[in-house]
N, C-alpha and C positions, 0 to 999 in steps of 0.2 A: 558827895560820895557815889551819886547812881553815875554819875559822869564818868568818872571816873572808873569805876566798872564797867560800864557800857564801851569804852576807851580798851580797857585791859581785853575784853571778849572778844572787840572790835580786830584786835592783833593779834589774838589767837587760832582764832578764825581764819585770818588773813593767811596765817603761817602754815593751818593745815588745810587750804586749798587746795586742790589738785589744778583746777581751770577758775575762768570769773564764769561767771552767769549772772544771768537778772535780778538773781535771790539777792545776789549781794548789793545790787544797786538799790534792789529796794529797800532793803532792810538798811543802810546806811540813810537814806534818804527818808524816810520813818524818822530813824532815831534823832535824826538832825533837826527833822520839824518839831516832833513832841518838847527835843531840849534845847533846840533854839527858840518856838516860842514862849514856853514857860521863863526862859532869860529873857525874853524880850519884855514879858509881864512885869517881872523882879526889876530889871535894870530901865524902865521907862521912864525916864523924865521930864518933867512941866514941860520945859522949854522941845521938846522932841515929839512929835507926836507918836501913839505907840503902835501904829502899823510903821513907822520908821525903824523902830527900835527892833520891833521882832524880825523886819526882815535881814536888818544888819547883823544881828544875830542868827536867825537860821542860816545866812551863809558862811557865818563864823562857823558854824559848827561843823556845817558841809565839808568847809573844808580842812577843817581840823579831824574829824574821822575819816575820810577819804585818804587824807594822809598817813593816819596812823593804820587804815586796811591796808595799805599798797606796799607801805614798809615793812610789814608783816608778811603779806603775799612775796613782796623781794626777796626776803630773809630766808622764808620756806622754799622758797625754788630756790634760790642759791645752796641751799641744804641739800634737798634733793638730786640737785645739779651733780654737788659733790658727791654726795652719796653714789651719783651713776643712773640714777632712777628717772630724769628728766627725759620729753619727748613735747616739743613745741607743738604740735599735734594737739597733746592732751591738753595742753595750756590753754589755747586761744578757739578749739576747733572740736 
């Protein structure tokens, strides 16, 4: 369930960006280690050792909220776009 919300804030967030900055990287890269290792803890198996496990998982995770920011961030600028409100300036600069 906190996945899942963490996901949902993750694309919300994304949507009311104006620009990316660092905030975002870090705080996606945080949430990916606290819940990719804790899966890595849960999903560890005999046969796997579990520095294997956590790290296949934190990059699961990397890249599964990275995805779900960008398509949020997409979504909101295309919004914005339409709206008239967009200036690639603000976006990247």
């Amino acid at each position: 369930m906190l996945e899942i919300a963490a996901l949902i804030g993750l694309f919300s967030w994304g949507m009311n960006s104006d620009r990316l900055t660092w905030k975002h990287a870090g705080v996606i890269l945080l949430l990916a280690s606290l819940f990719g290792g804790l899966g890595g803890l849960i999903a560890g198996v005999d046969g796997i050792p579990l520095g294997v496990a956590m790290i296949f998982t934190i990059a699961f995770e990397l890249m599964l909220q990275t995805l779900v920011f960008f398509v949020g961030f997409g979504i909101g600028r295309y919004r914005a776009r339409k709206a008239g409100i967009s200036n690639i300036e603000d976006t990247f600069g």
